[in-house]
Every structure is written in structure tokens, then in C-alpha cells.
C-alpha positions as CSV (number, residue, x, y, z in Angstrom):
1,X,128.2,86.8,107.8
2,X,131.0,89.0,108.7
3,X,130.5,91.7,111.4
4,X,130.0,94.9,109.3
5,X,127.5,93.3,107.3
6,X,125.3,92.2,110.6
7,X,125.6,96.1,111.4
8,X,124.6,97.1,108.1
9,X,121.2,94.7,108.1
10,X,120.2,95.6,111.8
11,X,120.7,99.1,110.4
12,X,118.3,98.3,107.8
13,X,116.0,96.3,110.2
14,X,115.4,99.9,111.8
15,X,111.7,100.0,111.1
16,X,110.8,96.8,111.9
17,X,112.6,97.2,115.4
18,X,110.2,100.4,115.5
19,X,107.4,98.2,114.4
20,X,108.2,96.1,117.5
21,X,108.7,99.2,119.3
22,X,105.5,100.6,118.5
23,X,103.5,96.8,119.6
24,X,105.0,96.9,122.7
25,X,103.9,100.2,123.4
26,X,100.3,99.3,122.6
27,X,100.0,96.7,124.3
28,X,101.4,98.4,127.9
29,X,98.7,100.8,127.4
30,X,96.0,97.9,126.6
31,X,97.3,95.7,129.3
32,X,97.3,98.8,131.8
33,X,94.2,100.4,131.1
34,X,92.8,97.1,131.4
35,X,93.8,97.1,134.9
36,X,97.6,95.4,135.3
37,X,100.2,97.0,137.7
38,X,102.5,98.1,135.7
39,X,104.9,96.1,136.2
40,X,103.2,93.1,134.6
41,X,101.5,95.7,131.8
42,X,105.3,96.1,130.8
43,X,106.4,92.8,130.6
44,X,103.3,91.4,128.7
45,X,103.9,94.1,126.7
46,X,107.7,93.3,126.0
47,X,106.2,89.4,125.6
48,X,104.4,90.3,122.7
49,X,107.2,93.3,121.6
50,X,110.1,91.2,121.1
51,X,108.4,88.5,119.4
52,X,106.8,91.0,116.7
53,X,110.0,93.4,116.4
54,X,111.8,89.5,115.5
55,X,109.5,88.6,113.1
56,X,109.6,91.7,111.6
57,X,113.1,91.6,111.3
58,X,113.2,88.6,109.8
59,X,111.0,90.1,106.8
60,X,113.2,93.1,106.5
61,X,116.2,90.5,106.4
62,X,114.3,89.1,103.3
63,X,114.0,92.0,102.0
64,X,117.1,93.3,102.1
65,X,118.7,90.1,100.3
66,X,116.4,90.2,97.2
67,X,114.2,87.1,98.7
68,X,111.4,88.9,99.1
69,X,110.1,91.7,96.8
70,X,109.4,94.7,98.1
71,X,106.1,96.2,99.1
72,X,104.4,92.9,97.8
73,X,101.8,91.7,100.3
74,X,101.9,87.6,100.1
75,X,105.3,87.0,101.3
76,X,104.8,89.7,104.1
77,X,101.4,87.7,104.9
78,X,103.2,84.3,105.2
79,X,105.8,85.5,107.9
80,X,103.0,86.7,110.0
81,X,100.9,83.8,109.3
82,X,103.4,81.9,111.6
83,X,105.1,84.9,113.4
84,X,102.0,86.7,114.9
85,X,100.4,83.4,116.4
86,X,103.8,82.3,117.5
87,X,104.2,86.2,118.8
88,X,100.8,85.6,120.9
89,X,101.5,82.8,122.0
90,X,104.5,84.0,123.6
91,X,102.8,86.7,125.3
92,X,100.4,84.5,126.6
93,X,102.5,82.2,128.3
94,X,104.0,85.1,129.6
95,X,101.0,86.2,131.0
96,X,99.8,83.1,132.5
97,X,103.3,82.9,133.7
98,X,102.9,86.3,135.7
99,X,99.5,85.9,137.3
100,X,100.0,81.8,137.8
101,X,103.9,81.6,138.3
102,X,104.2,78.9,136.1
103,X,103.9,79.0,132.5
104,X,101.2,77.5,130.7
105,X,99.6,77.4,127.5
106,X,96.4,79.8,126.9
107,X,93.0,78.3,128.5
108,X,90.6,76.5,125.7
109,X,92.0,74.8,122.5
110,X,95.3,75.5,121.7
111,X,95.0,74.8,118.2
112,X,91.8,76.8,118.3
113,X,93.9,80.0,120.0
114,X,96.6,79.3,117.1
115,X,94.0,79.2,114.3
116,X,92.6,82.5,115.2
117,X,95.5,84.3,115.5
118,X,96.9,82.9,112.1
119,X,93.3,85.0,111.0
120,X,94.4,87.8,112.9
121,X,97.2,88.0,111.7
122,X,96.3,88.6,107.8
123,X,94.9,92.2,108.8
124,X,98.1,92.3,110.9
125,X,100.2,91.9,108.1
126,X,98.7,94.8,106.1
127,X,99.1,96.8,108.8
128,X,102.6,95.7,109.2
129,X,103.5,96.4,105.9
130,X,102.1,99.6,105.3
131,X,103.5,101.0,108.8
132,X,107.2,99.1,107.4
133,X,106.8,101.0,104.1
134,X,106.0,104.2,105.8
135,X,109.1,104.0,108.2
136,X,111.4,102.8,105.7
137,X,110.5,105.4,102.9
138,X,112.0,108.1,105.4
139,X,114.6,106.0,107.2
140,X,116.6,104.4,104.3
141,X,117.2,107.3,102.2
142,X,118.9,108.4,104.7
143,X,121.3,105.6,105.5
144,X,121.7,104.9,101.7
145,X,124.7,106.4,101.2
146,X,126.8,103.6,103.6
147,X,124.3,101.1,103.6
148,X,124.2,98.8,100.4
149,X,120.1,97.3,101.5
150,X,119.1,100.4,102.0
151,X,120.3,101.4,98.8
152,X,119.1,98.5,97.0
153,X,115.5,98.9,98.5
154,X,115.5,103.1,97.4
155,X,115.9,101.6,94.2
156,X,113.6,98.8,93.8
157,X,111.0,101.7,95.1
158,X,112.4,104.1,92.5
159,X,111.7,101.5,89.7
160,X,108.7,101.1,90.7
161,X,107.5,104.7,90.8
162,X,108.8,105.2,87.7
163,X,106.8,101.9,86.1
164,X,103.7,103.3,87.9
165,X,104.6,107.0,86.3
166,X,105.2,105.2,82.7
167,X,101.9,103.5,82.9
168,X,99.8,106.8,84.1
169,X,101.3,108.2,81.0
170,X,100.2,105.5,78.9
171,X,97.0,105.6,80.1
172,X,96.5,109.3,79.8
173,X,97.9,109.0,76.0
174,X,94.9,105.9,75.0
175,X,92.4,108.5,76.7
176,X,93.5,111.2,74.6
177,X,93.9,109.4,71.3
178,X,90.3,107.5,72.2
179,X,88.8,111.1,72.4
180,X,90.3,112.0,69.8
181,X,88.9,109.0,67.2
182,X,85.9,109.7,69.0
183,X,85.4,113.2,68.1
184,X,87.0,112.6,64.5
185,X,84.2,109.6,64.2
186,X,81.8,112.3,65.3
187,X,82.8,115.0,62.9
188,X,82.8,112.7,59.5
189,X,78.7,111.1,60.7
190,X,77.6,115.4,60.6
191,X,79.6,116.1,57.6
């Protein structure tokens, strides 16, 4: 992949860099209200950051070259179902790399740790996806005009609005004919 195009996908991958952004945040103020200096709130909080604003790249990378439909919540599910455990588990051997200074795996059963993150991660993923939807509904219009996956994607989403406005109008039309037979059966039974 040639230079321009890596600087047209990251410029796509905006939002899911937020996304990572916005994971790193929370989980500085978690880890400092919970009582870490701050130095060690920041990097447990880039631990689990990076990891997350990665994976979510990688979805808006599948996005972007027609892998992965848009806005369609199974393919978004299975990324995290492998990236938010593998996100955790960086941040926890992070952590226990901070307070121990050594890195180690999280205390218990690792597969047990995994397992539960992987269930986690399903009501992470809708969260993902609507926040991803939200940031790239106002981001990518505006980088349309240069940038070919951004276009693509304002697209895909203007089809889409359009099928959804075709089949409102559908809808509303059977109503309106069903009423209609209705009160047309109900006018020949009085006469």
C-alpha cells in the first residue's frame, strides 16, 4: 500500500483513534479515583488505550475496504470478541508490571480472565459501534471530498437511509390502502 493511501485510511481511522482516545481517558479517571498516582493511572490507562484505539482501527480498516458492512453489528462483535480480551490483557500486564516490576499474567485463571472479557466485550462492541457510527457520521462528510473511504462509507449510509425511507413509505401506503378496504368493507355490510 502506497504512502497516500496509508494517509488516507488513518484519515478515515479518525474515530476509532478517538474511540481509543476516549478509553484511555476513562480509564485514567477509573484508575485514579481508585487511588493510583497518576503516573501509573496514566500508563494503565494508555495500556488499555492503545490496544482498543488498534482494534478499532482495524475494524474501520474493514470497513473502509468493503470487508465489513457498515453499521452491521456481527462483524463489529467478532473483532472485539478477540480485541477487548486481548486489550485487557494488555493492561493487565501492564499493571502488574507497575506495582510488581515484572510482568505477569492477571492473578486466578487465565482462561477464566479471557472468557469473561470475551463476555465483556459483546456489550463493548455495541457500545463501540454506536460511539464509531456517531463520530464517523460527523467526521467523514467532512473529509469526503479527498478521501475515497470516507466517501465510500457516506454512501453506503446514504443507501441505506434511503432503503429505510423507501420502506417507511411502503409501510405508510399498506396502512392507508388497509384502512381504506376496511372502511369500504364497512360501508357495503350498512348499505
Amino acid at each position: 500500500m502506497t504512502n497516500p493511501k496509508l494517509r488516507l485510511l488513518a484519515e478515515f481511522c479518525v474515530p476509532a483513534f478517538a474511540i481509543g482516545g476516549l478509553a484511555t481517558l476513562g480509564a485514567f479517571v477509573l484508575s485514579f479515583v481508585a487511588g493510583q498516582p497518576a503516573g501509573l493511572a496514566v500508563l494503565t490507562a494508555l495500556a488499555l488505550g492503545v490496544p482498543v484505539g488498534l482494534f478499532g482501527s482495524a475494524y474501520a480498516v474493514l470497513v473502509a475496504s468493503g470487508k465489513v458492512p457498515i453499521g452491521v453489528f456481527t462483524p463489529c462483535a467478532a473483532l472485539w470478541a478477540v480485541g477487548f480480551p486481548l486489550s485487557r490483557l494488555t493492561q493487565e500486564i501492564v499493571t502488574v508490571w507497575l506495582f510488581t516490576g515484572s510482568p505477569g499474567l492477571p492473578l486466578g485463571s487465565f482462561w477464566g480472565f479471557l472468557l469473561y472479557q470475551a463476555i465483556l466485550s459483546m456489550g463493548f462492541a455495541i457500545g463501540y459501534l454506536w460511539l464509531h457510527e456517531q463520530l464517523g457520521r460527523y467526521w467523514w462528510p467532512r473529509v469526503m471530498d479527498h478521501n475515497p473511504y470516507a466517501s465510500r462509507s457516506v454512501e453506503r449510509y446514504v443507501q441505506a437511509s434511503e432503503a429505510i425511507r423507501q420502506r417507511e413509505v411502503a409501510t405508510k401506503e399498506g396502512r392507508r390502502q388497509r384502512r381504506a378496504e376496511k372502511a369500504r368493507a364497512k360501508a357495503a355490510l350498512r348499505s
